[in-house]
N, C-alpha and C positions, 0 to 999 in steps of 0.2 A: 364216515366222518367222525370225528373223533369229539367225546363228550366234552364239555365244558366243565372245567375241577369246581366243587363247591367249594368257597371261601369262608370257613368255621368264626374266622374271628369278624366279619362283617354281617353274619349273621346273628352275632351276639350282642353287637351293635345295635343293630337292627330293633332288635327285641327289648334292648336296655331303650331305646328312642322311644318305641312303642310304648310301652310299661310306662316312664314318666311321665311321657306327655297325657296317655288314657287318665293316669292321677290325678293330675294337674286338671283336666276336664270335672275329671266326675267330685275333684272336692270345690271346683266356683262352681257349680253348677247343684249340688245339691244344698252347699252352706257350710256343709263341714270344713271349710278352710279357717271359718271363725273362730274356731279352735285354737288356731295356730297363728292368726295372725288378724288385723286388721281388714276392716271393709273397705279402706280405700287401695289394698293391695291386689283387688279379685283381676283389675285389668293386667299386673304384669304376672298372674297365673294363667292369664289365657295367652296372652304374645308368649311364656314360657312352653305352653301346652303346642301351640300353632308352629311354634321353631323347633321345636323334636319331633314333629309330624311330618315336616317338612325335612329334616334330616333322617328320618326312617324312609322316605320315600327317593330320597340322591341314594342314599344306601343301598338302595334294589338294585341299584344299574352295576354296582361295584360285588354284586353277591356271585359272581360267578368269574370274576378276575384273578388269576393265578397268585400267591401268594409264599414267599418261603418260608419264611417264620410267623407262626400265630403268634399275639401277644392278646393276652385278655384282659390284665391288669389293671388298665386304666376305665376298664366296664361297672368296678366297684363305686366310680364318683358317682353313678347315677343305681347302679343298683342296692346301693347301702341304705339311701337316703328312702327308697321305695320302701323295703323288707322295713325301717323302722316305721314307717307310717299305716304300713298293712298289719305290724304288729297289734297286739291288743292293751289297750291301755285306759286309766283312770283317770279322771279330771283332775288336776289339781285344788287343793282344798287349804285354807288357811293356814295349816300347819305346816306345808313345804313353802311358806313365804316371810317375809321378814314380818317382824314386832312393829313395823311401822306404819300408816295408813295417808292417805291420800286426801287433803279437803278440798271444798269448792274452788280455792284458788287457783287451783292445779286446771281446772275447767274452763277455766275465765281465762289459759293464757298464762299462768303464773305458776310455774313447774315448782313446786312449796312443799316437800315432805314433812309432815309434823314428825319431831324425834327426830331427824335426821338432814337439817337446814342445809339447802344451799346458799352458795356463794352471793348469789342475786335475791336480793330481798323484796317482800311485796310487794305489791304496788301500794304506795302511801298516800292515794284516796281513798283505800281501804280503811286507813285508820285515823283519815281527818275527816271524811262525814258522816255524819249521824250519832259521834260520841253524845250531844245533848241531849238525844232520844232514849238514849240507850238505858234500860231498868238499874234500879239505884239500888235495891235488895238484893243483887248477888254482888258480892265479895269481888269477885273477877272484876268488875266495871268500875270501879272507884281511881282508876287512875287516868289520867288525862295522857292524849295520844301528842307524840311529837311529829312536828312536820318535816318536812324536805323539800327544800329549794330545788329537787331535781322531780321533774313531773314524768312517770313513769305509767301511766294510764294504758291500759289498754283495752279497746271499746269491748263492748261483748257482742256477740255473732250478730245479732239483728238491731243495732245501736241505732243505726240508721232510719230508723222505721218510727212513723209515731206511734204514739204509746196506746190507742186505741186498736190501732192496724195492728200492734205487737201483742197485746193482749187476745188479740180476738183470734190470734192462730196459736197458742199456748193449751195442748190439752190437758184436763183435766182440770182448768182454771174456773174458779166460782169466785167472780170481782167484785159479785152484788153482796154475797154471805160471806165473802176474805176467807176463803177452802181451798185449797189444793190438794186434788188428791192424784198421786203422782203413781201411773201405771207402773209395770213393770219393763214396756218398752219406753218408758222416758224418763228414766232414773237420772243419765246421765245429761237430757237436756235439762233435768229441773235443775240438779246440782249446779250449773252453769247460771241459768238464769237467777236463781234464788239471790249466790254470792254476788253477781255482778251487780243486778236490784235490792241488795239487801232491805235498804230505805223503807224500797217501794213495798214490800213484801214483808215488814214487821207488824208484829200483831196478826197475820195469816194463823189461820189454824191449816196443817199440814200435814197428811196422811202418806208415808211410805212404810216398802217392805226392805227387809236387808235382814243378813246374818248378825249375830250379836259380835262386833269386834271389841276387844278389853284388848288392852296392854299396861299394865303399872308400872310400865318405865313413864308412861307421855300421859296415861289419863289416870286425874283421880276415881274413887271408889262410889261417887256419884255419876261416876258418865261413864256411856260408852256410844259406840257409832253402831246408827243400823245400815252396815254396809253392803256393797256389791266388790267384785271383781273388778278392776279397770286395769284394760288396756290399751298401751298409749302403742304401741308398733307391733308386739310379739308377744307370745304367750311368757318368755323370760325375762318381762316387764310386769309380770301381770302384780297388781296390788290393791288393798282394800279399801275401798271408796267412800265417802258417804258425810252425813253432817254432823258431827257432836248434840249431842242428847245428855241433860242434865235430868237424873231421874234416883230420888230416895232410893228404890230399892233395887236399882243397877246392880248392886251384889249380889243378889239374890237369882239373875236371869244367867243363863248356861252358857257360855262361850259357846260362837259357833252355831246355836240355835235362830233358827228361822224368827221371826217377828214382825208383824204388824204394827207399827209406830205411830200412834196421833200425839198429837202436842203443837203448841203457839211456836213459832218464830221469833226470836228478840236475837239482837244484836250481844253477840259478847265478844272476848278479846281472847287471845293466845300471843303467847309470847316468841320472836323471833330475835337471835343476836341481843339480847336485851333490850327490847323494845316491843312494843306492845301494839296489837294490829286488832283494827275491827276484824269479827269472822261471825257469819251468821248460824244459829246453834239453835237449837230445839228444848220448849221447857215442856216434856213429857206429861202428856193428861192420862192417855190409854196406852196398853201393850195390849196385844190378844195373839195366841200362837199363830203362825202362817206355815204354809207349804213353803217346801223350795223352790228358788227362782235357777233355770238353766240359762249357761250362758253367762257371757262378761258384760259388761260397760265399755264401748270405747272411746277415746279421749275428742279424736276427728270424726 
C-alpha cells in the first residue's frame, strides 16, 4: 500500500493556526493583552484564539492530501504579527507621545484634548454650574461662563443612583472629613467621578499618584498634571491623563518623575474655541516622591 504524500504547505498552516491562537490564549489569560489593547477586548481574543484552534484542527484532515504546488506566502499574515509580539520590547513612556494630555472630560463622555480641541465642544453644564462658587483669587475665574441654548449633557456612569447608594460604593471616599484618597487602581474612576461632580467634590481635599506632565505650549509655569497613561482602544491611542494642579513651585519638580499629589479641589476654567468651561483642578498643599505606577488607565 502506498504511503500518503506529506502536504508541507498545510502543515505550516497548521503551525501558523497553532502559534496565534496559543498567543491569543496565554495573553487574555495572564493580562498581558493590557498592553496592547483594552479590557473590554479580552472576549474577541478569545473567539480569535477558539477560531485558529479550530482551523488548526480542519487542518489535520487536509495534512496528508496530495498537493502540486506549495505556496507559503500567505502564512506571513499570521506569522509576522506572532514573531512581533514574542519579540522583546519596552513600554512606552511619555517621550514617544504627543505634548498633549487628556482631562476629566475626556472620562465623563467628552472626548476634549487640551492643546489640541476638537470639533465638538464640552458639554456646557460644565461651564454654567457652579461659576458662583468658584474661588475669586485666582486670575483664571474672573470671567463669567456663556450659555448654550443647546443642552449637551451627558449623565456620568452611575447618575442614576442616589447620592448616598453612590457615595457609599466610591473607594477611597472620606464624606465625613471631605478626603479622597484615590488608589492607583481607581485613578481613572475618580477622574470621571470628580469632573462629572465637580460641585459635589469642591473644597475635598484629594490625594493621587501620577508622573509629573509639563508642556509650555498648554500649561503655564505654575501647573502641571499628576498623570497616568490612558487608553481609550489601543496602545496607539495611548495619552496622558490626570487633573491640573496649580502649584508655586511646579518648576522646580522633574518631568516625568513619580509623585504623590495632596491638594483641595476648586473649580477652575480652561479655555476652549474662545470660551471658557468649568474644569475641576487641584490647589497643591503636599508633593512627596512616589514609586512608579505599572500599567495604563483605560477610558471603558
Amino acid at each position: 500500500m502506498r504511503a500518503r504524500a506529506f502536504n508541507p504547505q498545510i502543515f505550516l498552516e497548521f503551525l501558523c493556526y497553532c502559534s496565534f491562537g496559543a498567543l491569543m490564549l496565554y495573553l487574555a489569560s495572564s493580562g498581558k493583552y493590557l498592553s496592547y489593547v483594552t479590557p473590554r477586548m479580552k472576549p474577541y481574543l478569545c473567539f480569535t484564539a477558539i477560531v485558529m484552534l479550530i482551523w488548526a484542527c480542519v487542518s489535520l484532515f487536509r495534512l496528508f492530501r496530495p498537493q502540486h504546488k506549495v505556496r507559503s506566502s500567505h502564512c506571513f499574515v499570521l506569522a509576522i504579527p506572532v514573531l512581533l509580539l514574542l519579540l522583546p520590547h519596552s513600554p512606552l513612556s511619555t517621550s514617544d507621545l504627543s505634548g498633549n494630555y487628556l482631562g476629566g472630560n475626556t472620562f465623563s463622555g467628552q472626548v476634549s484634548q487640551y492643546g489640541a480641541p476638537k470639533k465638538q465642544a464640552p458639554p456646557d453644564n460644565a461651564g454654567s454650574e457652579g461659576a458662583t462658587s468658584t474661588p475669586t483669587e485666582d486670575p483664571l475665574l474672573e470671567d463669567t461662563v456663556p450659555t448654550d441654548p443647546l443642552d449637551t449633557t451627558i449623565p456620568g456612569k452611575q447618575s442614576d443612583l442616589p447620592d448616598g447608594d453612590h457615595l457609599s460604593r466610591l473607594p477611597g471616599l472620606d464624606a465625613v472629613n471631605k478626603k479622597i484618597t484615590v488608589s492607583n487602581d481607581d485613578f481613572g474612576l475618580w477622574l470621571s467621578e470628580i469632573y462629572t461632580s465637580m460641585d459635589k467634590y469642591e473644597g475635598y481635599t484629594v490625594v493621587m499618584t501620577g508622573f509629573v506632565f509639563k508642556d509650555p505650549e498648554t500649561l503655564k509655569e505654575n501647573e502641571f498634571v499628576p498623570a497616568r497613561l490612558m487608553m481609550s482602544c489601543c496602545v496607539a491611542d495611548l495619552a496622558p491623563a490626570g487633573l491640573l494642579c496649580k502649584y508655586d513651585k511646579a518648576s522646580e519638580l522633574k518631568k516625568d518623575s513619580w509623585v504623590m499629589v495632596e491638594g483641595t479641589i476648586f473649580i477652575g476654567q480652561y479655555d476652549y474655541d474662545g470660551r471658557k468651561y468649568n474644569d475641576p483642578q487641584i490647589r497643591v498643599t503636599k508633593i512627596t516622591p512616589a514609586e512608579a505606577v505599572e500599567g495604563y488607565v483605560y477610558l471603558y
